[in-house]
C-alpha positions in Angstrom: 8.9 -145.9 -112.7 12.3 -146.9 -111.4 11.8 -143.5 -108.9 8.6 -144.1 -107.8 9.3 -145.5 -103.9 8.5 -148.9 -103.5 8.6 -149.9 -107.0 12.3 -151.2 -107.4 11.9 -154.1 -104.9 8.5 -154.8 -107.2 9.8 -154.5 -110.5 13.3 -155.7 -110.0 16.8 -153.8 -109.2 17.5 -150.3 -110.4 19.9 -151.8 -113.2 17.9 -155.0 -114.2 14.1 -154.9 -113.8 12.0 -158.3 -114.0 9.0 -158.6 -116.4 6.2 -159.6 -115.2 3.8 -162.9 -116.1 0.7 -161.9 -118.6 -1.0 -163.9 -115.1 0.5 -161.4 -112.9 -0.8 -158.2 -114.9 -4.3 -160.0 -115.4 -4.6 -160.6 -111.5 -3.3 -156.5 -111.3 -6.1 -155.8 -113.8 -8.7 -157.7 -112.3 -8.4 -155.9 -108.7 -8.5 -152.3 -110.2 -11.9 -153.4 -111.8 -13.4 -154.6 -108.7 -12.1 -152.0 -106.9 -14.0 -149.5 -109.3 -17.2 -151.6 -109.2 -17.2 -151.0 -105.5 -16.4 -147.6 -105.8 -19.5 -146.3 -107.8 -22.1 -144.1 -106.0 -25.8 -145.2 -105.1 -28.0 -143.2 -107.1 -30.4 -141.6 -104.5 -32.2 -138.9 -107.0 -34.7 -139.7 -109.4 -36.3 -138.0 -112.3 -38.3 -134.8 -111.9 -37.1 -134.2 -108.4 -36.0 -130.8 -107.1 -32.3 -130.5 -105.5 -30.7 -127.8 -104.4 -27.0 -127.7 -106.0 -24.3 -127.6 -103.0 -21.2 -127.0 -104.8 -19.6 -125.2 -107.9 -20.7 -121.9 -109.6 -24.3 -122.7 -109.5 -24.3 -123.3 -105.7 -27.7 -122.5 -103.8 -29.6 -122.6 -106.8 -32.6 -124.7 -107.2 -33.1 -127.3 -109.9 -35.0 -130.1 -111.5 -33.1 -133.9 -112.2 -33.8 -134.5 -115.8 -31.4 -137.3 -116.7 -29.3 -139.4 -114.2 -26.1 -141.5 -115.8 -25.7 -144.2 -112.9 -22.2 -144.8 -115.3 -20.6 -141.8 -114.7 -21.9 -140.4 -111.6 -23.6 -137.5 -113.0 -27.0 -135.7 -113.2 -28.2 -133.3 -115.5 -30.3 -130.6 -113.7 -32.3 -128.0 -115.2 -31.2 -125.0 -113.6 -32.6 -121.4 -114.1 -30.0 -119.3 -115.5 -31.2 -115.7 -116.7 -34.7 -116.7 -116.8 -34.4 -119.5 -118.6 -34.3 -122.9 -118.2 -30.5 -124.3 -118.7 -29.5 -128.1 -118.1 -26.3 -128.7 -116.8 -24.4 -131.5 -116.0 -23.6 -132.4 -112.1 -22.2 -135.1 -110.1 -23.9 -136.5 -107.6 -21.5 -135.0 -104.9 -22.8 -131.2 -105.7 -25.9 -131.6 -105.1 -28.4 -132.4 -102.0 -31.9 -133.0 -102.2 -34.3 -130.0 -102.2 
């Protein structure tokens, strides 16, 4: 930590850092959650839809949303993969509606 720039003035002097206040780490704490809160994608896809995956090794290919985990970011699409039927699991980034 002591060589990560910026840090030192933070956390004290090279030779005597300063521990911080339970307070200080909650507030710390606190703004990473609500920064992540914000930072969660609008679902925009809905079961039984067809999308068209844009990215990754099953680009171009059509497919079907089967399950959508609002937590994570992630669909699983039913993509056809040597005639059969194959879900995989996709974030919402690779693919585009159909």
């Amino acid at each position: 930590i002591r060589d990560t720039p910026g840090v030192i003035g933070f956390a004290g002097t090279k030779d005597k850092p300063i521990p911080m206040r339970q307070s200080e780490v909650d507030s710390m704490l606190a703004q990473m959650k609500e920064r992540e809160e914000k930072v969660k994608p609008k679902v925009s896809f809905e079961v039984g839809e067809t999308v068209k995956v844009a990215d990754g090794p099953f680009q171009n290919q059509n497919g079907i949303v089967e399950e959508i985990d609002p937590e994570r970011g992630k669909l699983r699409v039913s993509v056809t993969i040597f005639g059969r039927a194959t879900p995989v699991e996709l974030e919402y980034w690779q693919v585009e509606r159909g």
